[in-house]
Steps between C-alpha positions, in 0.01 A plus 500: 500500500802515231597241339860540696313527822306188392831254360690609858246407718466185281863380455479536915198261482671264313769463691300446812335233305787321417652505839128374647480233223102711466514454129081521499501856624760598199309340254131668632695836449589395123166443450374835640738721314479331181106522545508879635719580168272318267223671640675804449518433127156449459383754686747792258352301203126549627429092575291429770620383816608171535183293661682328809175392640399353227806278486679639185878421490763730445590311215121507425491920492829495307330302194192717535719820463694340209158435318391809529818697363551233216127486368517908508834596358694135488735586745558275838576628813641239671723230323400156500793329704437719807112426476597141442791478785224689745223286407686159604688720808091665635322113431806328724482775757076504558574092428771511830385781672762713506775258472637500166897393408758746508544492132111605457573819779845579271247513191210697634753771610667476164176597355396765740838670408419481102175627572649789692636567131226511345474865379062506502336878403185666712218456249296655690674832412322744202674434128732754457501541098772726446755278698401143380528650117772681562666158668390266252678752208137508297569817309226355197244557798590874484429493136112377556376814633731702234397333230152529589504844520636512142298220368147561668361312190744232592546472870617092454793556301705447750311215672773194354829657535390571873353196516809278378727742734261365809508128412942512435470716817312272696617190402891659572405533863272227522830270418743700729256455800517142473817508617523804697177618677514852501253764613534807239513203267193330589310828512593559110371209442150516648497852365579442135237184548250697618628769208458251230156386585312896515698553160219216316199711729644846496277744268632853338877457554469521875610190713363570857643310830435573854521365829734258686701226335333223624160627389655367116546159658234207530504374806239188433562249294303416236547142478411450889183761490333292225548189710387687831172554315468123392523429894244735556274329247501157631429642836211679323413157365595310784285677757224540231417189476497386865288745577242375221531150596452630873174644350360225326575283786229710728243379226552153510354301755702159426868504707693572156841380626693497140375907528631536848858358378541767197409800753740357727736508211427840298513645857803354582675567150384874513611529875899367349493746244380797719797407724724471199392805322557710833837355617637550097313895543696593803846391359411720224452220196143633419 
């Protein structure tokens, strides 16, 4: 359905709304289309899916995508007044069921219509070289592969006058997409990135880069790996240990109560984190 289609059949909708005084059904709409087109996003940008049966908010997938983006190439996505205005619009609406103020419905659409804006590339499409250096206006990238046909001895020559072209490059777009989100933009951007970091592994003049866009981004964050791995341990240690107290307790013929109590709680501490650790997994933080 276009987006005309879509804002005709909707303008009709609200109308009927207003007359019927049915302002829940107008704002579960707002909340469908502003979740559809975040989805969207994330989906163009490679991001999982946002885990609804898990729980996580809108608001909740929009921070996750924002993390991801800004730890890569420190660039947000989303700004942080719509995830802030949607985050206290979503926790009223679950809060009232579906019955949220008029001013909250006014907002949500406001923000579905920015988002509608937002001008998001395919990274799932192959990196086109010749276009993204050609865009970006890198003609010192041209001269790496001349001058290491003319300097074979030499093949690095060139390596920090492309280098310092990247990084003004990069950091040029970088500070116009703050502003303005825009797709040819944003693919420079991940490109030259991407560019910059085979230049310090690239061997014999030859930088090499294949595949889709989003292949150059990291998708898992460090920060919250580490910390999934900590989780894991204490289960580990959690579990271990009840189940060597459990042991011990099948050679002891006195009732060791005190023993019972710390199975009871390394059982019941492991059996928190388990949950924990699985509920955090499917939203995508581990």
């Amino acid at each position: 359905m276009s987006y005309q289609v879509l804002d005709t059949k909707l303008k009709s909708l609200i109308h009927v709304c207003k007359e019927t005084g049915n302002h829940k059904k107008i704002a579960v709409v707002s909340f469908i289309l502003t979740s559809n087109r975040i989805n969207e996003i994330g989906l163009n940008l490679g991001v999982r899916p946002r885990n609804k049966d898990s729980g996580e908010k809108i608001f909740e997938y929009m921070e996750y995508i924002n993390e991801i983006f800004v730890e890569n190439i420190n660039v947000p996505i989303f700004q942080a007044s719509h995830i802030e205005m949607l985050r206290q619009s979503e926790i009223l609406f679950l809060k009232n069921k579906g019955f949220i103020p008029l001013e909250y419905i006014k907002n949500m659409f406001s923000i579905y219509y920015e988002l509608r804006k937002l001008e998001v590339p395919n990274l799932y499409k192959s990196i086109d070289h010749e276009t993204l250096i050609h865009s970006s206006k890198l003609g010192a990238f041209s001269m790496l592969s001349v001058g290491a046909r003319r300097k074979k001895n030499d093949p690095d020559a060139f390596k920090p006058l492309i280098l310092q072209k990247i990084t003004e490059k990069e950091a040029f777009l970088k500070k116009n997409l703050q502003d303005d989100l825009n797709s040819q933009n944003f693919e420079t951007v991940i490109y030259l990135h991407t560019l910059k970091k085979s230049l310090g592994h690239e061997k014999n003049g030859k930088i090499t880069i294949q595949g889709a866009l989003k292949d150059n981004i990291n998708y898992q964050r460090s920060l919250n790996l580490i910390f999934g791995y900590f989780i894991l341990g204490l289960i580990i240690l959690f579990t271990s240990l009840g189940i060597i107290i459990l042991f011990e307790l099948s050679f002891i013929t006195i009732h060791a109560i005190g023993l019972n109590s710390w199975v009871i709680i390394f059982f019941a501490c492991g059996s928190i984190l388990i949950y924990f650790y699985i509920k955090q997994f499917r939203k995508g933080r581990f």
